[in-house]
KEFIVO-636742 format. One record per residue (C-alpha): x, y, z. Coordinates in Angstrom, 2 decimals. Layout:
N
xx->X | yy->Y | zz->Z
...
***
This chain:
389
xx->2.28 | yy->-6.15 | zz->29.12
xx->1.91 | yy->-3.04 | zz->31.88
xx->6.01 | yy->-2.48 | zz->31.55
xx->5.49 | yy->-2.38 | zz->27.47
xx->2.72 | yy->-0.71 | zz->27.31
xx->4.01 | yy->3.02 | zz->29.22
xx->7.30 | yy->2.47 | zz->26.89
xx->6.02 | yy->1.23 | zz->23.49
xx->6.11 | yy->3.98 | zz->20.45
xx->3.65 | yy->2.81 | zz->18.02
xx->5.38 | yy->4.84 | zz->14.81
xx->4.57 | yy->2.94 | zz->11.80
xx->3.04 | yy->4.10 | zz->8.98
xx->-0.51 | yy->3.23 | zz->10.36
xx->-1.84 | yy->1.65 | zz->12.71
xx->-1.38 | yy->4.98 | zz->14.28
xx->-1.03 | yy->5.68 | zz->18.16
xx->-4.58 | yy->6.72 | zz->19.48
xx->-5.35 | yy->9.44 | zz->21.27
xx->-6.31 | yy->9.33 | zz->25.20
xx->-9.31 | yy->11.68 | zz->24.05
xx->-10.75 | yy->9.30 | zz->21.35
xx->-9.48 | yy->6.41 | zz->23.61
xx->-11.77 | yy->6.99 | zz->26.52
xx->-14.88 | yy->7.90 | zz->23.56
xx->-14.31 | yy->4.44 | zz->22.61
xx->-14.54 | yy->2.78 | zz->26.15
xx->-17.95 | yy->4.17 | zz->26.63
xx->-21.57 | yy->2.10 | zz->26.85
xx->-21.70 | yy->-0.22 | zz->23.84
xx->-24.58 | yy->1.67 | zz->21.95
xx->-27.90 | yy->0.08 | zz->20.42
xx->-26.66 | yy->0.22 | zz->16.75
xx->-29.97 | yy->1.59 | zz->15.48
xx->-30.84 | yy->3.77 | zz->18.95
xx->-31.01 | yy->7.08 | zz->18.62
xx->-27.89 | yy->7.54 | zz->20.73
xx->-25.95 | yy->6.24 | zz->17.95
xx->-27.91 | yy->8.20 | zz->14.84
xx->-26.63 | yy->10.65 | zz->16.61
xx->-22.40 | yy->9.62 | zz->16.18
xx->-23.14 | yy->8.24 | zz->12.66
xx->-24.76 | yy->11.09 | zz->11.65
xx->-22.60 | yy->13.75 | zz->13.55
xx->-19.32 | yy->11.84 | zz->12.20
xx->-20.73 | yy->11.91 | zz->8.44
xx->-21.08 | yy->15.87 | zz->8.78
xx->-17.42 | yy->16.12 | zz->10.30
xx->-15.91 | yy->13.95 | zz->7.36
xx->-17.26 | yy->15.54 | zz->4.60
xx->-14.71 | yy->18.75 | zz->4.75
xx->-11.75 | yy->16.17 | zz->5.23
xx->-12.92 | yy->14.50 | zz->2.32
xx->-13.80 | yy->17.85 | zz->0.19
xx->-17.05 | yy->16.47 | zz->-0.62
xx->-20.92 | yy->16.87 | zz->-0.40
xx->-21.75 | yy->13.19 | zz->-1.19
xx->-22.76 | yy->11.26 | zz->1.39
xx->-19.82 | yy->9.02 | zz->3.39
xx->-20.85 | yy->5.32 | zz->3.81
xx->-19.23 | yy->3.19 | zz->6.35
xx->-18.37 | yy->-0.24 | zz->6.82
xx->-16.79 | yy->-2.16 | zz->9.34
xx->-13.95 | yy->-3.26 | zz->7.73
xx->-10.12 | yy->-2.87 | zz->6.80
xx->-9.14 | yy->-0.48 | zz->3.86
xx->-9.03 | yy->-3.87 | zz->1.70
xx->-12.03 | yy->-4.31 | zz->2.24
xx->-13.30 | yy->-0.72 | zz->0.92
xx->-11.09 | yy->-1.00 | zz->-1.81
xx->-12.49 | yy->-4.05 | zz->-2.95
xx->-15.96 | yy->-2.64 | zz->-2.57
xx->-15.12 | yy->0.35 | zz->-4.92
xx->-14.39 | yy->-1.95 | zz->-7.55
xx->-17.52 | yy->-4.83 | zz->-7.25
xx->-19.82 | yy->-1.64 | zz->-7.20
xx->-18.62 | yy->-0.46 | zz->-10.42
xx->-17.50 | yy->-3.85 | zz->-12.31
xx->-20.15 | yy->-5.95 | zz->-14.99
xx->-18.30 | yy->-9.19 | zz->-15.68
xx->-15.56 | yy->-8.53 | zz->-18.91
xx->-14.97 | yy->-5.16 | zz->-17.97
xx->-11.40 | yy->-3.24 | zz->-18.35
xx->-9.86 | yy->-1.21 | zz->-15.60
xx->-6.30 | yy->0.59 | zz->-15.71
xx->-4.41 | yy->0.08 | zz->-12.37
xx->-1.53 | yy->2.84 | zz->-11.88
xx->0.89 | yy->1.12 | zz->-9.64
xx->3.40 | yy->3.34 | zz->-8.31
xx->4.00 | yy->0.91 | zz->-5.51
xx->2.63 | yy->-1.62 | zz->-3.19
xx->-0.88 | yy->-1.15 | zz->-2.56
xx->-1.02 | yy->-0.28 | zz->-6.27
xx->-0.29 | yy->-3.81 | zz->-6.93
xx->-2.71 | yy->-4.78 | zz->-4.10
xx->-5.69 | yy->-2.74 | zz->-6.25
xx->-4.62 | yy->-4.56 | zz->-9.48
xx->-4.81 | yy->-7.96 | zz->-7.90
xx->-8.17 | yy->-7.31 | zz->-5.59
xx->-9.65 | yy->-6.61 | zz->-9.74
xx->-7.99 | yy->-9.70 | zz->-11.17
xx->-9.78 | yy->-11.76 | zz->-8.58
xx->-13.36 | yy->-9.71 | zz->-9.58
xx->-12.47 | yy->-11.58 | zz->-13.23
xx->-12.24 | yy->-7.62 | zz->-14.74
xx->-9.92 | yy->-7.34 | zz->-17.78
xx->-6.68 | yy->-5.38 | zz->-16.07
xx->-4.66 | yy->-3.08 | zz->-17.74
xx->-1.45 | yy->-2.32 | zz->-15.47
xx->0.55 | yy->1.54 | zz->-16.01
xx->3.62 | yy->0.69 | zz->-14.05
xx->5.80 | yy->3.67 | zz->-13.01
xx->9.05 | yy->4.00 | zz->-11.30
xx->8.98 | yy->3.15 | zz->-7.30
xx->9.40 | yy->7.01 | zz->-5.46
xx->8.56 | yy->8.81 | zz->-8.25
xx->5.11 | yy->10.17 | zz->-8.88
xx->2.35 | yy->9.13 | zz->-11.43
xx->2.68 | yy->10.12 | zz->-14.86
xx->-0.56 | yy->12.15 | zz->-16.11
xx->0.17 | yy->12.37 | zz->-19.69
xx->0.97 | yy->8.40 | zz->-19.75
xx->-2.25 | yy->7.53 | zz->-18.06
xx->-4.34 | yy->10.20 | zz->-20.90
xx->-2.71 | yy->7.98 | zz->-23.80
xx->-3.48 | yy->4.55 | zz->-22.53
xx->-7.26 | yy->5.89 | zz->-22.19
xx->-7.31 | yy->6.27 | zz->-25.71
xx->-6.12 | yy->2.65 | zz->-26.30
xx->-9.17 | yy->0.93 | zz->-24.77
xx->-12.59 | yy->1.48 | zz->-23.20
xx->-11.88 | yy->1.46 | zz->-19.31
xx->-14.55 | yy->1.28 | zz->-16.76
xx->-12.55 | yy->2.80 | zz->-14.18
xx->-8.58 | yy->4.47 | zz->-13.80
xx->-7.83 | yy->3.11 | zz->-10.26
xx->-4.93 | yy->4.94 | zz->-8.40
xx->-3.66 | yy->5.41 | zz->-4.80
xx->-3.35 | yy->8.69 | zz->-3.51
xx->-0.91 | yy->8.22 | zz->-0.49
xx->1.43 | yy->5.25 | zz->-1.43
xx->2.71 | yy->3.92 | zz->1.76
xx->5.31 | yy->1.88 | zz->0.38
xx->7.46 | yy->4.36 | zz->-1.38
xx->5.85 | yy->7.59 | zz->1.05
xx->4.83 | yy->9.08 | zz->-2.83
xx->1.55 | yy->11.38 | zz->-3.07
xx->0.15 | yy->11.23 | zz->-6.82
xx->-1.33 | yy->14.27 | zz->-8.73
xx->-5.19 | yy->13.48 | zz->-8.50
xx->-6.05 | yy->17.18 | zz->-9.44
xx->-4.02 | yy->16.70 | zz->-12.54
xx->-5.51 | yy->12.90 | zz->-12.95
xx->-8.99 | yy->14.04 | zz->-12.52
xx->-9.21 | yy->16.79 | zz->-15.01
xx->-7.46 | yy->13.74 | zz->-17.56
xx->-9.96 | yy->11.23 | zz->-16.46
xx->-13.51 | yy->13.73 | zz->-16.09
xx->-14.52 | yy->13.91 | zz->-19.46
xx->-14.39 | yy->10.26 | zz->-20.36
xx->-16.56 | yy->7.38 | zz->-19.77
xx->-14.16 | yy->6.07 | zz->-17.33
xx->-14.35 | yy->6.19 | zz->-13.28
xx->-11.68 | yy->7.90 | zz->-11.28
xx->-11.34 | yy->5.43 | zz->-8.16
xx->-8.79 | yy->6.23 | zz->-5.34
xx->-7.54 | yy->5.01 | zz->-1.98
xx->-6.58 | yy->7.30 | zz->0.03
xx->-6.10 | yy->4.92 | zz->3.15
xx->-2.91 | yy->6.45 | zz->4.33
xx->-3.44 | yy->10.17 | zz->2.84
xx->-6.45 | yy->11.21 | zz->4.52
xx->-6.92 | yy->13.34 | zz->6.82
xx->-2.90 | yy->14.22 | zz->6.81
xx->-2.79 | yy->14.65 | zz->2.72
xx->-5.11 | yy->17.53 | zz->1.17
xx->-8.05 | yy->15.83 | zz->-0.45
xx->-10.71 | yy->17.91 | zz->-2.25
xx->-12.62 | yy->15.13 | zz->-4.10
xx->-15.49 | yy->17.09 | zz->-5.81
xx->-12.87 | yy->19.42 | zz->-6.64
xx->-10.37 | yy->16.99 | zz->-8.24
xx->-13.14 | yy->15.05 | zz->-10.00
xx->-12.82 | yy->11.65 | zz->-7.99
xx->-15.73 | yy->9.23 | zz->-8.22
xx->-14.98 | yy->6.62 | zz->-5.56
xx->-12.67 | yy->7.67 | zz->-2.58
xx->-11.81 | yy->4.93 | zz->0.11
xx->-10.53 | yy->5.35 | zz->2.98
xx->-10.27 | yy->3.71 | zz->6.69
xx->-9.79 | yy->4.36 | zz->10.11
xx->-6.22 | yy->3.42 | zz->11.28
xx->-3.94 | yy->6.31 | zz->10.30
xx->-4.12 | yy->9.76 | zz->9.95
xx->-7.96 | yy->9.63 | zz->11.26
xx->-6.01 | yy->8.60 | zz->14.88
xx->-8.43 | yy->5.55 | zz->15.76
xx->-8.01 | yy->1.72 | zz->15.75
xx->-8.59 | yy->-0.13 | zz->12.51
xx->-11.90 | yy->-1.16 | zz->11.66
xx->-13.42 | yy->1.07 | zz->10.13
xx->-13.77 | yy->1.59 | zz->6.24
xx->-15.39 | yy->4.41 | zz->4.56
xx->-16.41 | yy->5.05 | zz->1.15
xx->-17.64 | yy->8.59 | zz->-0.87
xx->-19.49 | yy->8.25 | zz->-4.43
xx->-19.64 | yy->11.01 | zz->-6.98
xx->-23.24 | yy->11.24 | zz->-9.10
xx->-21.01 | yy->10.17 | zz->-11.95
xx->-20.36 | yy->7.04 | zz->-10.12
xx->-24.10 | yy->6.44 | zz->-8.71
xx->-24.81 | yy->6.40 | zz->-12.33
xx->-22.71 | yy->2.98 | zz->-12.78
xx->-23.03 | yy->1.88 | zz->-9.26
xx->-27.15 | yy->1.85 | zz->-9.56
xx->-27.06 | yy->-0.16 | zz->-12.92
xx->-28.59 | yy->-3.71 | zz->-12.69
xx->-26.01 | yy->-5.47 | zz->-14.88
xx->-23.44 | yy->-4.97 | zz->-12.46
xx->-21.31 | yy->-7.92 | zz->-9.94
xx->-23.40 | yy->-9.48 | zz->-7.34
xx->-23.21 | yy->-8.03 | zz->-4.29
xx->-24.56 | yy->-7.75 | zz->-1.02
xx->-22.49 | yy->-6.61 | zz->2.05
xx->-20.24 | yy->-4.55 | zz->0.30
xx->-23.56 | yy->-2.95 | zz->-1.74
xx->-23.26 | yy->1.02 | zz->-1.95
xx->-26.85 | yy->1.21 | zz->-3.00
xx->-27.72 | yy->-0.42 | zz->0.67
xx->-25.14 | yy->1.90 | zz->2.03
xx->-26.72 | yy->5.15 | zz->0.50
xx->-29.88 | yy->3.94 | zz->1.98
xx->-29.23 | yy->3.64 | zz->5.26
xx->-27.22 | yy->6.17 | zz->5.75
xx->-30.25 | yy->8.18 | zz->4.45
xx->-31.45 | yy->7.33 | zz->8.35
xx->-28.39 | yy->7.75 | zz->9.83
xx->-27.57 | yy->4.18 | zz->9.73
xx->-25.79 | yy->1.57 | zz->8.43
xx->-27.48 | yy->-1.85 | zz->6.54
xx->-25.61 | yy->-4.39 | zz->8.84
xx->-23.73 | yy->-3.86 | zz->12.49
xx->-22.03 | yy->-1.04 | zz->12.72
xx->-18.45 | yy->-0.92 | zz->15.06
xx->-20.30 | yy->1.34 | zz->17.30
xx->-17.58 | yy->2.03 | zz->19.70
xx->-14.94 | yy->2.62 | zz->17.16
xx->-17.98 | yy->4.84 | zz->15.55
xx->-17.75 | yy->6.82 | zz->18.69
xx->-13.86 | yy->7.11 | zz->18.51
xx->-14.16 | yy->8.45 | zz->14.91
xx->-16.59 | yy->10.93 | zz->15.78
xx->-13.78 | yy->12.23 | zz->18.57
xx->-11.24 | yy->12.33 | zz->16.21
xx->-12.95 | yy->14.28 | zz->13.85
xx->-13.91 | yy->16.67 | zz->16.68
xx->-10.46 | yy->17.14 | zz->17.36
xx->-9.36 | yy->17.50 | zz->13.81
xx->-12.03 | yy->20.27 | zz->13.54
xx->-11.17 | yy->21.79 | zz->16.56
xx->-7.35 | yy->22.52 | zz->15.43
xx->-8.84 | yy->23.41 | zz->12.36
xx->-8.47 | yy->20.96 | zz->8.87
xx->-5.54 | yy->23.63 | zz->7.53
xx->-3.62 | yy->23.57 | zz->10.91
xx->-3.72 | yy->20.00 | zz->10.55
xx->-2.20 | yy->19.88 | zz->7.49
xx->0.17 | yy->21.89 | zz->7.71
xx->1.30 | yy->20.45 | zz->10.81
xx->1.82 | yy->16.85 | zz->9.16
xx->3.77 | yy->18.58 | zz->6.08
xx->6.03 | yy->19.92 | zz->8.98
xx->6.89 | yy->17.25 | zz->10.86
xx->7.15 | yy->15.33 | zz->8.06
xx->9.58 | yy->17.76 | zz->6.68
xx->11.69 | yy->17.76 | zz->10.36
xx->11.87 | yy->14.38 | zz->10.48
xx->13.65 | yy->13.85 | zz->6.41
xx->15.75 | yy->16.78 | zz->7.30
xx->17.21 | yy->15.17 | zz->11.03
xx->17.36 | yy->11.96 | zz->8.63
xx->19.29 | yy->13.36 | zz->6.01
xx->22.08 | yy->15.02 | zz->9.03
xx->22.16 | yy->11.08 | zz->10.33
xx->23.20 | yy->10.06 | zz->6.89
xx->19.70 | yy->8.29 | zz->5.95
xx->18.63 | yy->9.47 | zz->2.76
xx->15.03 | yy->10.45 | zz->1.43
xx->13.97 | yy->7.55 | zz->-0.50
xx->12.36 | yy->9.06 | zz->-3.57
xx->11.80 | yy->12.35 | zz->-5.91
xx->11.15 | yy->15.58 | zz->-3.84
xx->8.35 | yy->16.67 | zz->-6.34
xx->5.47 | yy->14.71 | zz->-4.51
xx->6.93 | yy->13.60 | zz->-0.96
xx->4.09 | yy->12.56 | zz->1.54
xx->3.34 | yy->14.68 | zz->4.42
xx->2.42 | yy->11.18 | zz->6.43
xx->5.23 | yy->8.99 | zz->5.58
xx->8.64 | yy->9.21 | zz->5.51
xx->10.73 | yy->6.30 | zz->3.45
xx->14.31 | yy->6.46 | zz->4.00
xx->16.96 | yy->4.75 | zz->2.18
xx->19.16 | yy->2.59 | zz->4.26
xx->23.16 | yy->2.98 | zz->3.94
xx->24.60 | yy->0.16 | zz->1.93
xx->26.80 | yy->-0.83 | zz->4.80
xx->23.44 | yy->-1.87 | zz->6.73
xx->20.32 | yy->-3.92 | zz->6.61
xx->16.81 | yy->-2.00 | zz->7.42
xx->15.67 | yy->-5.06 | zz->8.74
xx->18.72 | yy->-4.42 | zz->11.62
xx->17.36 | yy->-0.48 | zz->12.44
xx->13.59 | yy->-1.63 | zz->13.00
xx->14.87 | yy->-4.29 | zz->15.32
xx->17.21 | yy->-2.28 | zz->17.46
xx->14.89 | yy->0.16 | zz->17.43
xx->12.20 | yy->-2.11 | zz->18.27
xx->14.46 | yy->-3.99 | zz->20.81
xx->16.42 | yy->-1.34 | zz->22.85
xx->13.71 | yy->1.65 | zz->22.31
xx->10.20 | yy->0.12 | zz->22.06
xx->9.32 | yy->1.58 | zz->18.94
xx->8.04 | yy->-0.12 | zz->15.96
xx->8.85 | yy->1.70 | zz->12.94
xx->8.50 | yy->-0.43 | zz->9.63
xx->10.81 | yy->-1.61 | zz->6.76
xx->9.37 | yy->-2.78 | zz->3.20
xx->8.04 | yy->-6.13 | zz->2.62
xx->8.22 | yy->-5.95 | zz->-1.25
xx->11.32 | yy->-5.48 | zz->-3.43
xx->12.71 | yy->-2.74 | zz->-1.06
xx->13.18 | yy->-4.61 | zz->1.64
xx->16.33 | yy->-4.60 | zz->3.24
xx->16.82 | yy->-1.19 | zz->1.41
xx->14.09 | yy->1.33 | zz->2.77
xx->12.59 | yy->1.91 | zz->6.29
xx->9.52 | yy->3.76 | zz->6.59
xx->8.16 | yy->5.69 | zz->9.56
xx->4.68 | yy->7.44 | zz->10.37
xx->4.09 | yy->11.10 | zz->10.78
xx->0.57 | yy->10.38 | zz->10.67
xx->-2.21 | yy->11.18 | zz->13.14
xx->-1.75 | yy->13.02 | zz->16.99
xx->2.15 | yy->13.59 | zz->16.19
xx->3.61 | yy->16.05 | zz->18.22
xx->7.61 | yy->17.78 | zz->17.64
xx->8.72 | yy->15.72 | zz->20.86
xx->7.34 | yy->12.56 | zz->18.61
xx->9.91 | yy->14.03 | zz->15.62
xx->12.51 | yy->14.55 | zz->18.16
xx->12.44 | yy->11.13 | zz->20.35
xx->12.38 | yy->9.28 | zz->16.93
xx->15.57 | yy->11.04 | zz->15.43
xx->17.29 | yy->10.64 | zz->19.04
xx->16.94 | yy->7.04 | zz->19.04
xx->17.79 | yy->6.33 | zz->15.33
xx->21.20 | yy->8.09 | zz->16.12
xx->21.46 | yy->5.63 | zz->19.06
xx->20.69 | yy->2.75 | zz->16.50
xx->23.31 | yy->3.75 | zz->13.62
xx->25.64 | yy->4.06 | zz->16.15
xx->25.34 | yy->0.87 | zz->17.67
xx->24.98 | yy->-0.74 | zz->14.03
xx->28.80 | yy->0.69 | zz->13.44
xx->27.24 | yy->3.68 | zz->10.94
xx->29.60 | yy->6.59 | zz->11.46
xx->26.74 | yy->9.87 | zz->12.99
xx->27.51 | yy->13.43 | zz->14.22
xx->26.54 | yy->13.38 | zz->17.43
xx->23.06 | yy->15.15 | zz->17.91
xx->22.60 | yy->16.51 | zz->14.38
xx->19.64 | yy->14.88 | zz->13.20
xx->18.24 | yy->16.69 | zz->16.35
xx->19.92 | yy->20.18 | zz->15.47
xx->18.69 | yy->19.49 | zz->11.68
xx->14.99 | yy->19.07 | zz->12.59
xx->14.68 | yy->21.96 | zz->15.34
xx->16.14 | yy->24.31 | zz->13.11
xx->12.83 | yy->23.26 | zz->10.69
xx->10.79 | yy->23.15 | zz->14.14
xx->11.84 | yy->26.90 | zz->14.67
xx->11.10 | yy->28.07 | zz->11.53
xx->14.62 | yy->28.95 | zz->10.65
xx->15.93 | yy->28.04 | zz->7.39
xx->19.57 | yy->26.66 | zz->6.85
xx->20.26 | yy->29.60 | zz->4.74
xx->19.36 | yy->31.99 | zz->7.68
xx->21.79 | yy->30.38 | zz->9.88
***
């Protein structure tokens, strides 16, 4: 493992490559989980995601995977019998709509087409058709590398009985989010991507809309996945069962360092490399998969040339360069690779990627100008339009 691990590139779309910094936070002293030592991450962490989240609720953690905050938005909100509209607009879409079939809730599906974004006006009529409980969307679909409109969904959704619930496991913290703002009730979230730390970690923000359902007594059964315990706890700067303490610490670092380039400058620095990377893409012949209306800032799909297999790039590149980038494991695949610009990316990260995918075409018989994907994205990395050349 010592050869691999000073050569692999860890460039999916999460897990994401964690920093040194938040690395060595994480090796410290396992903490006493309800010392005052660790109060002090919970509570300094809390305070440090509430601008990356655009919110003044409280955040509630969990030790667990974003499935597992996904499914506890839904059991919070759900009474047995009750409707919910799932938006799928890809993958993890169809992950939501199954996680509330298995909660026995009555599910409405709103398909839409794969790399396009949500349709607002669509989701307003089907909330006339039925009483819904909750509109469940995902912000940043990984699968297709799509961002949907929740400032345009929430002002649909605000004024009815309904909850707006939204995973936003691979948009925040490299996406915009402003959840009081855009009128979203439940937000979920997790560690592993553009919050730079390990998985384990799930996180959760309620609106006082939502408490209102979430505090009813005829909801699901529940107990580890209770928001009401959550709330409580966190009250104290705790959490109601074991908290990851040391990946805690690592998310308190991160959000120190987000803070410290300053939550804009983050942003803006994902929507850039993001953009370098499609443009050196497009010069090596590998197309943006998708509309350009709502194109992620922390995922870039690509459409693979019909001459070759995507399941051929991610092993070559896997093979000959050690880095993992990912294909689709849905109807895509074969057809669209995928590859993070999420988390501590840097424009060598951009550059090294585009370098070795020009290698990979190449050696996969795909005909590629020599060093443009490289020229393509510095030009972007410069600041320097096409036009200007």
């Amino acid at each position: 493992m010592s050869d691999i691990s000073s050569l692999y590139r860890l460039r999916l779309p999460g897990p994401t490559a964690v920093p040194e910094r938040i690395r060595q936070a994480i090796a410290r002293p396992v903490l006493n989980h309800r010392g005052p030592e660790f109060r002090a991450i919970l509570s300094r962490a809390e305070e440090l995601m509430k601008p990356v989240l655009g919110t003044a609720n409280p955040v509630l953690f969990f030790a667990s995977s974003g499935t597992g905050v996904m499914e506890a938005s839904l059991v919070n909100i759900l009474a047995p019998g009750e409707r919910v509209l799932v938006c799928i607009h890809g993958q993890f879409g169809e992950r939501f709509a199954s996680i509330a079939a298995a909660l026995n809730a009555q599910v409405d599906q709103l398909h839409f087409e794969w790399g396009r974004g949500i349709d607002v006006a669509a989701i307003a009529e089907k909330l006339k058709t039925a009483d819904y409980r909750a509109v469940v969307v995902v912000h940043n679909e990984s699968s297709t590398a799509i961002v949907a409109d929740l400032a345009a969904l929430g002002r649909v959704v605000k004024d009815t009985p309904a909850l707006l619930v939204v995973d936003s496991v691979s948009g925040l913290g490299g996406v915009e989010m402003r959840q009081d703002e855009w009128g979203v009730d439940i937000l979920v979230s997790s560690s592993q991507k553009a919050l730079m730390c390990p998985p384990g970690i799930g996180l959760a923000s309620v609106s006082q809309k939502a408490w209102k359902i979430v505090d009813r007594d005829s909801g699901m059964p529940r107990f580890y996945w209770d928001f009401r315990k959550a709330r409580a706890s966190i009250e104290k700067s705790e959490t109601p069962f074991t908290s990851p303490v040391s990946l805690m610490a690592g998310l308190r670092e991160a959000l120190e360092m987000i803070h410290e380039e300053g939550l804009p400058n983050v942003l803006a620095r994902h929507r850039r490399l993001s953009t370098a990377l499609r443009s050196g893409c497009e010069a090596l012949g590998l197309r943006t998969f998708g509309g350009p209306d709502w194109l992620s800032s922390t995922v870039v799909a690509l459409e693979v040339p019909a001459s070759l297999n995507g399941g051929d790039i991610v092993k070559r590149m896997y093979d000959h360069h050690q880095t993992a980038i990912a294909g689709s494991r849905n109807k895509m695949q074969g057809r669209v690779i995928r590859i993070g610009t999420m988390g501590h990316l840097q424009d060598g990260d951009i550059l090294t990627d585009l370098l070795y995918l020009e290698e990979t075409l190449d050696h996969l018989g795909f005909d590629v100008r020599p060093g443009a994907g490289i020229s393509a994205a510095a030009v972007l990395e410069r600041g320097v339009t096409a036009d200007a050349r």
